[in-house]
Phi, psi and omega in degrees: 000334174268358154303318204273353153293335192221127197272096145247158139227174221289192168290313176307319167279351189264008192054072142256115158292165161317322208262321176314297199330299209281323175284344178302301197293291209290330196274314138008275205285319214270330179293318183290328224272266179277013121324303111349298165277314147342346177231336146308314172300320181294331166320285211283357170270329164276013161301280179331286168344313193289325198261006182261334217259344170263014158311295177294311155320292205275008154288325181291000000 
């Protein structure tokens, strides 16, 4: 009766191999990844930006 809660189908019918699977999941991962850090970065260079450009207002 709990097959009949969840609709998949299996990897065999969509012709995925193990080795698709996996670059699938690393590539996923490698996205998810660098993604993260990419936005981490970008915070903290417009934090700075911000905090450089009210720097630069109050010399004047």
């Amino acid at each position: 009766m709990i097959t009949h809660l969840f609709f998949a189908l299996p990897a065999s019918e969509m012709s995925l191999s193990p080795t698709i699977l996996a670059l699938i999941v690393v590539s996923s991962i490698v996205f998810i990844v660098g993604f993260a850090k990419s936005s981490r970065e970008n915070e903290y260079k417009k934090l700075m930006d911000s905090f450089i450009e009210r720097k630069e207002e109050s010399d004047y």
